[in-house]
C-alpha positions in Angstrom: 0.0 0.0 0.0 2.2 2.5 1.0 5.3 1.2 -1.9 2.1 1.9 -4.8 1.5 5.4 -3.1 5.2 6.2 -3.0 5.6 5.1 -6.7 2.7 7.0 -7.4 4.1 10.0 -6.0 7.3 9.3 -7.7 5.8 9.2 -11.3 3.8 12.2 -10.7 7.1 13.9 -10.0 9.0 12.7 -12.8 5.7 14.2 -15.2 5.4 17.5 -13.4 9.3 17.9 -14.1 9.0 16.6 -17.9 6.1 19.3 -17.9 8.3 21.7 -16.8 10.9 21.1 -19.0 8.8 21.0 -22.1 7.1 23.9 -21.4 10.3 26.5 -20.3 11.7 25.0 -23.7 8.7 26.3 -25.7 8.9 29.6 -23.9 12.7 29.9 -24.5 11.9 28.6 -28.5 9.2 30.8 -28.5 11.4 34.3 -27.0 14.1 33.8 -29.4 12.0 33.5 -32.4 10.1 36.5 -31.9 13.9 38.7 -30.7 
């Protein structure tokens, strides 16, 4: 029980940070196409 909620709070981390990621790297693309 408490394993499945760690993992689920581990996977949930890893997507928020892949969110993160892609979305600052669409704001950076997005800046220096319109400089």
């Amino acid at each position: 029980m408490f394993l499945n909620l760690n993992k689920k709070n581990m996977l949930r981390k890893i997507y928020v940070g892949l969110l993160l990621t892609f979305l600052t790297t669409k704001l950076v693309v997005f800046s220096l196409n319109h400089v």
